[in-house]
Every structure is written in C-alpha cells, then in structure tokens.
Predicted model as a PDB file, atoms N, CA, C, CB and O in Angstrom, pLDDT in the B-factor column:
MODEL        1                                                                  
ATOM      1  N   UNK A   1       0.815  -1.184   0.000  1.00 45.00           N  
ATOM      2  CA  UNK A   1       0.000   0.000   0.000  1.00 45.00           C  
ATOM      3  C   UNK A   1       0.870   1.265   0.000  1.00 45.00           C  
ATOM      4  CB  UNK A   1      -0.933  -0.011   1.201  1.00 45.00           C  
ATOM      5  O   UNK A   1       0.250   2.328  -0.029  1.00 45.00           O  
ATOM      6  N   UNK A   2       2.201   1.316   0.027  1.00 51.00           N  
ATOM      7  CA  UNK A   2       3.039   2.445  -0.184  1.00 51.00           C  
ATOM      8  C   UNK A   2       2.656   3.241  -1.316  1.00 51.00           C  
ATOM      9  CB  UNK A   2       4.368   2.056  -0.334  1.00 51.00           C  
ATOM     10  O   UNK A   2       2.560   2.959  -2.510  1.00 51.00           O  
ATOM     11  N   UNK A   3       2.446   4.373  -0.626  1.00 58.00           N  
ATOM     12  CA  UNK A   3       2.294   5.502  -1.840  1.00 58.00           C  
ATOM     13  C   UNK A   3       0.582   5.775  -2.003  1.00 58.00           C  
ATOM     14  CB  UNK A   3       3.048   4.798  -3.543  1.00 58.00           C  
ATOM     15  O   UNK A   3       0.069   6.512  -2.845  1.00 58.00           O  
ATOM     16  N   UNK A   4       0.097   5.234  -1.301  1.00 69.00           N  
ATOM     17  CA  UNK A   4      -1.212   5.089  -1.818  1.00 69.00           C  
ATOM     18  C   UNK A   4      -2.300   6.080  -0.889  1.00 69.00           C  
ATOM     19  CB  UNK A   4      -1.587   3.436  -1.767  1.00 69.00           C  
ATOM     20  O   UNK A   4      -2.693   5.806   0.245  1.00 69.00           O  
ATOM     21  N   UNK A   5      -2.660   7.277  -1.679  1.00 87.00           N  
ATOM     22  CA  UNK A   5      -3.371   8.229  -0.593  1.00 87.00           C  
ATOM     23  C   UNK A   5      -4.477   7.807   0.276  1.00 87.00           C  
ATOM     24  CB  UNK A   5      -3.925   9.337  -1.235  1.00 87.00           C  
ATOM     25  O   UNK A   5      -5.594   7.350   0.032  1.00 87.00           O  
ATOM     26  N   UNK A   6      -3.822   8.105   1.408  1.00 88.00           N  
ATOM     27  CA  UNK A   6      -4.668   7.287   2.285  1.00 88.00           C  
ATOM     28  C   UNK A   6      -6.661   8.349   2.813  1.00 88.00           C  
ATOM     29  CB  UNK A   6      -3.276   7.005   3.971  1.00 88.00           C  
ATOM     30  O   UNK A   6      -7.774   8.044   3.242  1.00 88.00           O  
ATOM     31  N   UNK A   7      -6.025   9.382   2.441  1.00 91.00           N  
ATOM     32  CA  UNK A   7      -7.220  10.315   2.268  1.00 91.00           C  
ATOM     33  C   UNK A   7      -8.346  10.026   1.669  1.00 91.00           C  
ATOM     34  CB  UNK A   7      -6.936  11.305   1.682  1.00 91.00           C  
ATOM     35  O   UNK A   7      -9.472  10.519   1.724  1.00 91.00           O  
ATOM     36  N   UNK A   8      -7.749   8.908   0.921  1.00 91.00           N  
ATOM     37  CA  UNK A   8      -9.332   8.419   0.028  1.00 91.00           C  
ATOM     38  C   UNK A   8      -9.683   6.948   0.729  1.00 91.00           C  
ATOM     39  CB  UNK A   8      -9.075   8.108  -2.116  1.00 91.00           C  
ATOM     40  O   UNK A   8     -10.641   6.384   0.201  1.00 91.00           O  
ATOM     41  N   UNK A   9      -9.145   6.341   1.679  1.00 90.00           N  
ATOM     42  CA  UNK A   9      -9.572   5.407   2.373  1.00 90.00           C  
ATOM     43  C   UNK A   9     -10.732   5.707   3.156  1.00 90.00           C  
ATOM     44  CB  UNK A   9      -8.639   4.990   3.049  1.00 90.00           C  
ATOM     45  O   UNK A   9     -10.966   6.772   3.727  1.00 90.00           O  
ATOM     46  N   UNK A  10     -11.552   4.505   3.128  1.00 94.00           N  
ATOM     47  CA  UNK A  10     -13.027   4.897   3.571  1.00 94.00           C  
ATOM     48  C   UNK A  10     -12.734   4.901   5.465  1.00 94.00           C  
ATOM     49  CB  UNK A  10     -14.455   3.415   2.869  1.00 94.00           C  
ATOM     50  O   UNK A  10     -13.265   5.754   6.176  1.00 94.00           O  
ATOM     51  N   UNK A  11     -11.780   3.755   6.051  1.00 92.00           N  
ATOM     52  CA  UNK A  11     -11.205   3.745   7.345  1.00 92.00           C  
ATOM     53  C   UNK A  11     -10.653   5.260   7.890  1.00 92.00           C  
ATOM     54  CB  UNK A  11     -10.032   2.688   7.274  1.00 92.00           C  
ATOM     55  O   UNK A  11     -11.017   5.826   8.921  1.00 92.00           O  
ATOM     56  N   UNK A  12      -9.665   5.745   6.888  1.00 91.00           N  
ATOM     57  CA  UNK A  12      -9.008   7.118   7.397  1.00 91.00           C  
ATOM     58  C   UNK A  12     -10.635   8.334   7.573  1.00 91.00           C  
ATOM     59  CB  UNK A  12      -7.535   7.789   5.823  1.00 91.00           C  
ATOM     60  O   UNK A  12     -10.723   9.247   8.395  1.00 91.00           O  
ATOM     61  N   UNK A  13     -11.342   8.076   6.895  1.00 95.00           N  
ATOM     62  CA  UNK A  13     -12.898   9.238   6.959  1.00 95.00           C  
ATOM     63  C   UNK A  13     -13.518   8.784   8.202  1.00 95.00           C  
ATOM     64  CB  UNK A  13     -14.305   9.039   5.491  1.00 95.00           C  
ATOM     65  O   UNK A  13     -14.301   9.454   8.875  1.00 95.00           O  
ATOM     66  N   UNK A  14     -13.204   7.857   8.404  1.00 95.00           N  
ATOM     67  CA  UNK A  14     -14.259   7.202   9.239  1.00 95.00           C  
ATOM     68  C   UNK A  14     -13.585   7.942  10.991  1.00 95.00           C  
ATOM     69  CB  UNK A  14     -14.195   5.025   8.964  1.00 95.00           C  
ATOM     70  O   UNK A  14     -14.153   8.721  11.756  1.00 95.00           O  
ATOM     71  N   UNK A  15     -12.406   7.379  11.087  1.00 94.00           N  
ATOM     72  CA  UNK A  15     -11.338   7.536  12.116  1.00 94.00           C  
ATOM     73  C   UNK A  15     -11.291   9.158  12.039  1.00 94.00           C  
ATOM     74  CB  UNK A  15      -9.778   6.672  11.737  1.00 94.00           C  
ATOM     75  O   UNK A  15     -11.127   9.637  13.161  1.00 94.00           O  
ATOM     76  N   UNK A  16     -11.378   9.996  11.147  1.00 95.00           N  
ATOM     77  CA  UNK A  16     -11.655  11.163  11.435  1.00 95.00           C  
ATOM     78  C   UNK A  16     -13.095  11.860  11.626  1.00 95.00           C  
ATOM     79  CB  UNK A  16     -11.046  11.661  10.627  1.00 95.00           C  
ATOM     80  O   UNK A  16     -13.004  13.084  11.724  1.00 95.00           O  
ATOM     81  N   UNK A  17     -13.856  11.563  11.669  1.00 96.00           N  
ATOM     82  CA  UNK A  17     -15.065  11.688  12.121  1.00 96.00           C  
ATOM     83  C   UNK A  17     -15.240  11.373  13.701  1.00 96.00           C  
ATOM     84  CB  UNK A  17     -15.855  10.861  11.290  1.00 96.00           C  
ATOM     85  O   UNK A  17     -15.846  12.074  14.512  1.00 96.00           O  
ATOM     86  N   UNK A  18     -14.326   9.717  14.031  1.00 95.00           N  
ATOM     87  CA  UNK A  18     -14.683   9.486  15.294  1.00 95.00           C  
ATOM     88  C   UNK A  18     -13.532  10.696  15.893  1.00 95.00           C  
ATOM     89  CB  UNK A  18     -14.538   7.728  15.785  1.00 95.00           C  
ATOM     90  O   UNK A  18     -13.746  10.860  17.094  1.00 95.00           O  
ATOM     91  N   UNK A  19     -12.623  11.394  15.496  1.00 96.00           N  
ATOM     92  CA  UNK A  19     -11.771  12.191  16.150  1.00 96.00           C  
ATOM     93  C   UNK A  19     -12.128  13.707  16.417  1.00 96.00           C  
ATOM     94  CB  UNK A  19     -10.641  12.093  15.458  1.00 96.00           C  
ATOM     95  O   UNK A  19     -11.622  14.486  17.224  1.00 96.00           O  
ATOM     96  N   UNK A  20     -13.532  13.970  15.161  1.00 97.00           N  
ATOM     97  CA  UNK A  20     -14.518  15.387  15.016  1.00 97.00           C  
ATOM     98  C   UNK A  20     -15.379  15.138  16.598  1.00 97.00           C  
ATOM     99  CB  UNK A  20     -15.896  15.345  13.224  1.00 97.00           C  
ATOM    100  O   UNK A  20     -15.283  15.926  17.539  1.00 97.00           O  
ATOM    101  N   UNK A  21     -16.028  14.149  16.608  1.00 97.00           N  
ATOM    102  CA  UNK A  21     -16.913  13.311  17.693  1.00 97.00           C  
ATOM    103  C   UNK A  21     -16.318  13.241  19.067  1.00 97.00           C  
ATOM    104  CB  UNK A  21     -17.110  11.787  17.240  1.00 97.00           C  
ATOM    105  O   UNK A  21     -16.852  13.662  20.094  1.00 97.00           O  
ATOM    106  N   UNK A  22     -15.123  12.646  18.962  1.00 95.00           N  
ATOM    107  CA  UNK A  22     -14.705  12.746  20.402  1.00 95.00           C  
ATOM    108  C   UNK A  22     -13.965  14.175  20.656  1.00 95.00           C  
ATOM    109  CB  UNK A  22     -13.684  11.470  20.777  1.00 95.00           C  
ATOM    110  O   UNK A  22     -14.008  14.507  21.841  1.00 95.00           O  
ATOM    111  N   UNK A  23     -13.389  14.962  19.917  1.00 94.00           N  
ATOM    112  CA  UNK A  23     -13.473  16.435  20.517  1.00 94.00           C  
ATOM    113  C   UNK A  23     -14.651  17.371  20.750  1.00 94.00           C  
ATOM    114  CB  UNK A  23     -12.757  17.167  19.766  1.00 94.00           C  
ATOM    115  O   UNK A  23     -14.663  18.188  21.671  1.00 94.00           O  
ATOM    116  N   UNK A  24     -15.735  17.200  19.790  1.00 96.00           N  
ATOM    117  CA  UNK A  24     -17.118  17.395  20.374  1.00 96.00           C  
ATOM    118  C   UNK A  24     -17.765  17.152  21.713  1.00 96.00           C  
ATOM    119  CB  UNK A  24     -17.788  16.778  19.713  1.00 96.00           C  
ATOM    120  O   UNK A  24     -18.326  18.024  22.376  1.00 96.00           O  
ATOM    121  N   UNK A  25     -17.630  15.849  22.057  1.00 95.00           N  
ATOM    122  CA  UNK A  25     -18.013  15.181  23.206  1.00 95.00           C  
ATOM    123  C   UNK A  25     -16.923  16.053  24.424  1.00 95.00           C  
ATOM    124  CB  UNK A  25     -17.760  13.328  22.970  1.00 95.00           C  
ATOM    125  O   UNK A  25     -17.352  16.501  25.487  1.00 95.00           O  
ATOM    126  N   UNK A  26     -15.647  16.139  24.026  1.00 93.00           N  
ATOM    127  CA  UNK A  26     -14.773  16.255  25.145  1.00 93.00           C  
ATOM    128  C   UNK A  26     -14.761  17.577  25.325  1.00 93.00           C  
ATOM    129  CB  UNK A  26     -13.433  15.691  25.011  1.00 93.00           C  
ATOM    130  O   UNK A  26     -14.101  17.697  26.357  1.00 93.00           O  
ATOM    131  N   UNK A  27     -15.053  18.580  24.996  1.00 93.00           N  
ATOM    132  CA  UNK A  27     -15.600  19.801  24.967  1.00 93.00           C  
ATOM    133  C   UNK A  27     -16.758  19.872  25.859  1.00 93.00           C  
ATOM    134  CB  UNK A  27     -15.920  20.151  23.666  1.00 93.00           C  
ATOM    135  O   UNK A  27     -16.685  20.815  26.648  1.00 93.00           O  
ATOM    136  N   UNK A  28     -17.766  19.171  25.957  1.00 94.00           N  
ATOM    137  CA  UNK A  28     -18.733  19.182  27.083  1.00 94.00           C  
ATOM    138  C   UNK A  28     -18.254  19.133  28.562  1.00 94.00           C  
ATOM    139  CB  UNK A  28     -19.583  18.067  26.899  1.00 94.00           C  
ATOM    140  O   UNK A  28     -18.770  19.782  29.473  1.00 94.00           O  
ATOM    141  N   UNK A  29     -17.168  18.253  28.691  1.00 92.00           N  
ATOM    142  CA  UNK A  29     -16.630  17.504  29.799  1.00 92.00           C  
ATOM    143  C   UNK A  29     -16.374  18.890  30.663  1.00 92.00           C  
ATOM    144  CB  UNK A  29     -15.191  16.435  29.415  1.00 92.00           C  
ATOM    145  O   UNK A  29     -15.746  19.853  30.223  1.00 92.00           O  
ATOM    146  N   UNK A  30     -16.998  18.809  32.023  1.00 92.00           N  
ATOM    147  CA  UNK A  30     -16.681  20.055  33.138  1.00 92.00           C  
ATOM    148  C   UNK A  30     -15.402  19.846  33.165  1.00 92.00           C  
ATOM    149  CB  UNK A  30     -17.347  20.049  34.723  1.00 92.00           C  
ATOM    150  O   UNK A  30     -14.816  18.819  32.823  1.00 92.00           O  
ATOM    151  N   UNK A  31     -14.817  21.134  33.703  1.00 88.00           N  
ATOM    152  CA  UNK A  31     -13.308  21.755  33.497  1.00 88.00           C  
ATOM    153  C   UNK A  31     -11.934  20.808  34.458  1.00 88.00           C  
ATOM    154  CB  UNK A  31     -13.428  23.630  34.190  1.00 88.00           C  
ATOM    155  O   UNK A  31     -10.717  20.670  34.332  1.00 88.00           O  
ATOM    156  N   UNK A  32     -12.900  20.369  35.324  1.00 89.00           N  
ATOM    157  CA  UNK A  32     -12.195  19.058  36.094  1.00 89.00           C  
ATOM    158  C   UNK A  32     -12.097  17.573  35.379  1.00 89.00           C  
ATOM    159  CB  UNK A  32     -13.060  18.778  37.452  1.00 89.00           C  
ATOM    160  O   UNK A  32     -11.800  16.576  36.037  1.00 89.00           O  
ATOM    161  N   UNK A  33     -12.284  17.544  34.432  1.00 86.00           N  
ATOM    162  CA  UNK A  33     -11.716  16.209  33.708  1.00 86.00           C  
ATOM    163  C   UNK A  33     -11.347  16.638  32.456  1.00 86.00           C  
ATOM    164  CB  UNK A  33     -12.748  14.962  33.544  1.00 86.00           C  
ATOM    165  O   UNK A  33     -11.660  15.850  31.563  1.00 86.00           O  
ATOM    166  N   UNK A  34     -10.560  18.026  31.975  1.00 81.00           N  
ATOM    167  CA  UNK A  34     -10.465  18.646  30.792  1.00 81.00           C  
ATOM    168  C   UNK A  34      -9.255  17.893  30.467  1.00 81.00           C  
ATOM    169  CB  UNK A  34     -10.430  20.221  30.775  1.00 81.00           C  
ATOM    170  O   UNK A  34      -9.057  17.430  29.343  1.00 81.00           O  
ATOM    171  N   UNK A  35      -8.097  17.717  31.871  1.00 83.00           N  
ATOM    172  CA  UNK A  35      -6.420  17.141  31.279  1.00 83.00           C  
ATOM    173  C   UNK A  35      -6.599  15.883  31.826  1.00 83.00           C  
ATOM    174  CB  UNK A  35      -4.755  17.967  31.937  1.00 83.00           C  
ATOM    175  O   UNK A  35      -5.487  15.382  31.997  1.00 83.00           O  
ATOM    176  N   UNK A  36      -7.689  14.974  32.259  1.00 90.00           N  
ATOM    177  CA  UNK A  36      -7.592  14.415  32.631  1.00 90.00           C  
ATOM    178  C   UNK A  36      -8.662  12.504  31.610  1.00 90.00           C  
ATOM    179  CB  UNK A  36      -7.705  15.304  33.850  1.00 90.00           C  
ATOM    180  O   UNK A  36      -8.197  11.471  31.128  1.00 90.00           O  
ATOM    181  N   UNK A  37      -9.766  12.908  31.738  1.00 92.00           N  
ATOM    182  CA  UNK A  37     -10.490  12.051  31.271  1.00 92.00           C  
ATOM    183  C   UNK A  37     -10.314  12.359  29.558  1.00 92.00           C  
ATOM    184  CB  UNK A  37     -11.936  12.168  31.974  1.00 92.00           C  
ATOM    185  O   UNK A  37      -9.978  11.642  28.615  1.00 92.00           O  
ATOM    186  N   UNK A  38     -10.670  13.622  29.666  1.00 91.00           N  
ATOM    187  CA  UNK A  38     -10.729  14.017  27.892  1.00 91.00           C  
ATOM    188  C   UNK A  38      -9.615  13.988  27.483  1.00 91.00           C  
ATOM    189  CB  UNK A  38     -11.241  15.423  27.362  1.00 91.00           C  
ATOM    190  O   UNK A  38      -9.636  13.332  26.441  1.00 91.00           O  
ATOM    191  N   UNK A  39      -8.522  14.361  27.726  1.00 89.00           N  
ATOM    192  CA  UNK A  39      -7.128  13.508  27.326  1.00 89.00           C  
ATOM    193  C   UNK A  39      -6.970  12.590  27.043  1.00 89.00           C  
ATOM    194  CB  UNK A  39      -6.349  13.326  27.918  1.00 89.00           C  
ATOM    195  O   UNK A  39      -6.401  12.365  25.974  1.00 89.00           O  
ATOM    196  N   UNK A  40      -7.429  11.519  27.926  1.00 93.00           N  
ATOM    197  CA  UNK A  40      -6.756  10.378  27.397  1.00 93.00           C  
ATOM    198  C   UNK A  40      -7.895   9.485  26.538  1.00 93.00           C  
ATOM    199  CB  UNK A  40      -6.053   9.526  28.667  1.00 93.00           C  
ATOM    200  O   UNK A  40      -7.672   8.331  26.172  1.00 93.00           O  
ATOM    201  N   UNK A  41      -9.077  10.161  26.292  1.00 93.00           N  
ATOM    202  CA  UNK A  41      -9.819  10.022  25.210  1.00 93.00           C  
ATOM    203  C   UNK A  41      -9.352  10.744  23.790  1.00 93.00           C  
ATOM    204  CB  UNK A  41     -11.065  10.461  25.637  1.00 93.00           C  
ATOM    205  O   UNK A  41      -9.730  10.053  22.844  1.00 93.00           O  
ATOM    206  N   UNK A  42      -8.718  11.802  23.414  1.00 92.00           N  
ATOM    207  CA  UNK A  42      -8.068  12.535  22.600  1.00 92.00           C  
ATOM    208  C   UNK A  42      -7.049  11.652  21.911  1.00 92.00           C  
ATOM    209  CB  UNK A  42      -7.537  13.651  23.280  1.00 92.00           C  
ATOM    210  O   UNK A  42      -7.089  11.242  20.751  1.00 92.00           O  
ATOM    211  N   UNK A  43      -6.058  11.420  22.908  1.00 93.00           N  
ATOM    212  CA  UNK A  43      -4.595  10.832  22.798  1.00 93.00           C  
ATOM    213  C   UNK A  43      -5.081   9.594  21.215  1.00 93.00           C  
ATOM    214  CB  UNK A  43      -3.964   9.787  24.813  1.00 93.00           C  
ATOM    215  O   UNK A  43      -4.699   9.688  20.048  1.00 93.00           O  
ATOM    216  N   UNK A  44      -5.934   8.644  21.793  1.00 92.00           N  
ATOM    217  CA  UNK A  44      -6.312   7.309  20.876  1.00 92.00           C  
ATOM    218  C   UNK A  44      -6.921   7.861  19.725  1.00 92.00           C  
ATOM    219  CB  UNK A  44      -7.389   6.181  21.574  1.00 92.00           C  
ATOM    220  O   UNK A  44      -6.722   7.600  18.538  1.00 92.00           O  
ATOM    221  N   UNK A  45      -7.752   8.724  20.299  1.00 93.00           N  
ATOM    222  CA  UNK A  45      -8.681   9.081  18.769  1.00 93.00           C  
ATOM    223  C   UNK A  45      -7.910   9.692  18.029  1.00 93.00           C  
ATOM    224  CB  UNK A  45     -10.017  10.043  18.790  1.00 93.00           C  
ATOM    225  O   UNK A  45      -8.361   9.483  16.903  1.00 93.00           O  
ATOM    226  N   UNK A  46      -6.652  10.584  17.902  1.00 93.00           N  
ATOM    227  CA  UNK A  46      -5.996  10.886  16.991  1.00 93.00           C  
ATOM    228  C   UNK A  46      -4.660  10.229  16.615  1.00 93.00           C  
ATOM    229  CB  UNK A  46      -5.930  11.978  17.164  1.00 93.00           C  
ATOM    230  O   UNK A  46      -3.718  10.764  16.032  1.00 93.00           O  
ATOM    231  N   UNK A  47      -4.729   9.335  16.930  1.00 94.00           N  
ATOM    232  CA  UNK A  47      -3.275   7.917  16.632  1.00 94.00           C  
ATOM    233  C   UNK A  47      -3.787   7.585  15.849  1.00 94.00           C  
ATOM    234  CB  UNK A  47      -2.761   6.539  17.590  1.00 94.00           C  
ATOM    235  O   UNK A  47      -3.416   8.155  14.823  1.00 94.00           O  
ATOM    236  N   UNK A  48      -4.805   6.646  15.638  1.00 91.00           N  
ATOM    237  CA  UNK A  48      -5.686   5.833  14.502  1.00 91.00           C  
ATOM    238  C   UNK A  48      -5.490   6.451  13.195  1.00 91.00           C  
ATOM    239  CB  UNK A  48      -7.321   5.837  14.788  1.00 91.00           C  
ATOM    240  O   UNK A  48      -5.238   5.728  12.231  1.00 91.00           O  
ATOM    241  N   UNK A  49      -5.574   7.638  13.073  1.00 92.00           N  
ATOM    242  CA  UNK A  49      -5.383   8.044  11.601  1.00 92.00           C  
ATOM    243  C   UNK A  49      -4.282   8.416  11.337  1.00 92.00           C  
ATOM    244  CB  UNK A  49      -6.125   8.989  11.127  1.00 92.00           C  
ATOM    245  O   UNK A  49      -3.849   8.290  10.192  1.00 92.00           O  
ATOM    246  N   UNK A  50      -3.650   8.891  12.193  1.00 91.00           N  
ATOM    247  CA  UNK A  50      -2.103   9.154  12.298  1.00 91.00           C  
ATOM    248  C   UNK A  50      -1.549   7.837  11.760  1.00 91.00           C  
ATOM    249  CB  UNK A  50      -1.522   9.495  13.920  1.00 91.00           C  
ATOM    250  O   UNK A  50      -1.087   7.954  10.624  1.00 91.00           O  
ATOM    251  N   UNK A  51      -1.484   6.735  12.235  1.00 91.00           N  
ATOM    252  CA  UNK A  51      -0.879   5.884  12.183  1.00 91.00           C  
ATOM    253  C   UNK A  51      -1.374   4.993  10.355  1.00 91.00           C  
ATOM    254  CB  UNK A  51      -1.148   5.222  13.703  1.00 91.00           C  
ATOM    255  O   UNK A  51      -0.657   4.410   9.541  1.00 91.00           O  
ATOM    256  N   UNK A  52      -2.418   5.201  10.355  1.00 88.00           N  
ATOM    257  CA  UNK A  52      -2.940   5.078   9.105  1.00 88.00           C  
ATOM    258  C   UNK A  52      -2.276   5.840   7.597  1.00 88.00           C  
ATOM    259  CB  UNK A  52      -4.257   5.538   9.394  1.00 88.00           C  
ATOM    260  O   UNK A  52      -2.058   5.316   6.505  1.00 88.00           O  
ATOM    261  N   UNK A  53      -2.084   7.182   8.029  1.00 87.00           N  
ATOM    262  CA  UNK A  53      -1.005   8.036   7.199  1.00 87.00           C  
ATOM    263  C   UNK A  53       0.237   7.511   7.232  1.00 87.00           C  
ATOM    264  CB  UNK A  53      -0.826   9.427   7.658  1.00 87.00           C  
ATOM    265  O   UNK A  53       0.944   7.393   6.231  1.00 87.00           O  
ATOM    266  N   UNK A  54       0.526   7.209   8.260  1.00 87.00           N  
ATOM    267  CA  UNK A  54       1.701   6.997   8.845  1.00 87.00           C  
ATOM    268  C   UNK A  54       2.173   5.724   7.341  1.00 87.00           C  
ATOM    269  CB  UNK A  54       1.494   6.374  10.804  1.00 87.00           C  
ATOM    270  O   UNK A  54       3.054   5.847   6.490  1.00 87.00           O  
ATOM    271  N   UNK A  55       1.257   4.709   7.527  1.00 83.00           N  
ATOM    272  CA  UNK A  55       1.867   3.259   7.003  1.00 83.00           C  
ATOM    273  C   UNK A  55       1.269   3.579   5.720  1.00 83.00           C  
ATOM    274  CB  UNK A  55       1.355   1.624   7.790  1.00 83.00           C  
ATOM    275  O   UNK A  55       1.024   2.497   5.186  1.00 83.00           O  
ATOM    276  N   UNK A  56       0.967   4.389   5.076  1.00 77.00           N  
ATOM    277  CA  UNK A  56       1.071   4.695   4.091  1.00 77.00           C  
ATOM    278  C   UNK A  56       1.480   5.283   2.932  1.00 77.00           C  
ATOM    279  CB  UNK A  56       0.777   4.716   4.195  1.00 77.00           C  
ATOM    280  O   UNK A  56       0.890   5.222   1.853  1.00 77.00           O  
ATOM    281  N   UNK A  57       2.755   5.998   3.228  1.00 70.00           N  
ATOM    282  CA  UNK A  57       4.334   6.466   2.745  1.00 70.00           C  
ATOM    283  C   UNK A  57       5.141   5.344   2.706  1.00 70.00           C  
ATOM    284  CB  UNK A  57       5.121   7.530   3.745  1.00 70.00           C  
ATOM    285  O   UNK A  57       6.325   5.446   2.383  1.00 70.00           O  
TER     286      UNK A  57                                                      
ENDMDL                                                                          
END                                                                             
C-alpha cells in the first residue's frame, strides 16, 4: 500500500469523524476532567489516523 493516498480510504474518513466526535463530546466535559479524562480520550482518537497516514508512505 506504499504511496497510496490514504485520504481516500473509507477507514481514514471514518477515524476522522470518530476524532470530530470525540473532541465534540470532550468539549462538554466540566473543566475538572479537561487534562484528565478528555485527554486520554483525545490521545487514541488521533493515533488511529495518524498511524494510518503513517503506514502509508
């Protein structure tokens, strides 16, 4: 799959949507779980596509 834009993968749209979604959601979160819960909900949701770009160079 080298070389192959991963932008048009239906997985990479998808994984960015769940990453639109969980900063949506984590934005609600009261100011006491801002570095804490919603972080480490953040952290995963933006690896997945990262890593998806990633193995695709």
């Amino acid at each position: 799959m080298a070389g192959h834009n991963f932008k048009n993968l239906k997985i990479w749209k998808e994984e960015m949507n769940l990453v639109t979604e969980t900063y949506d959601l984590t934005r609600t979160f009261p100011k006491s779980e801002k570095y804490s819960l919603a972080s480490q909900m953040m952290r995963p949701a933006t690896s997945f596509p990262s890593y998806i770009a990633e193995c695709s160079n």
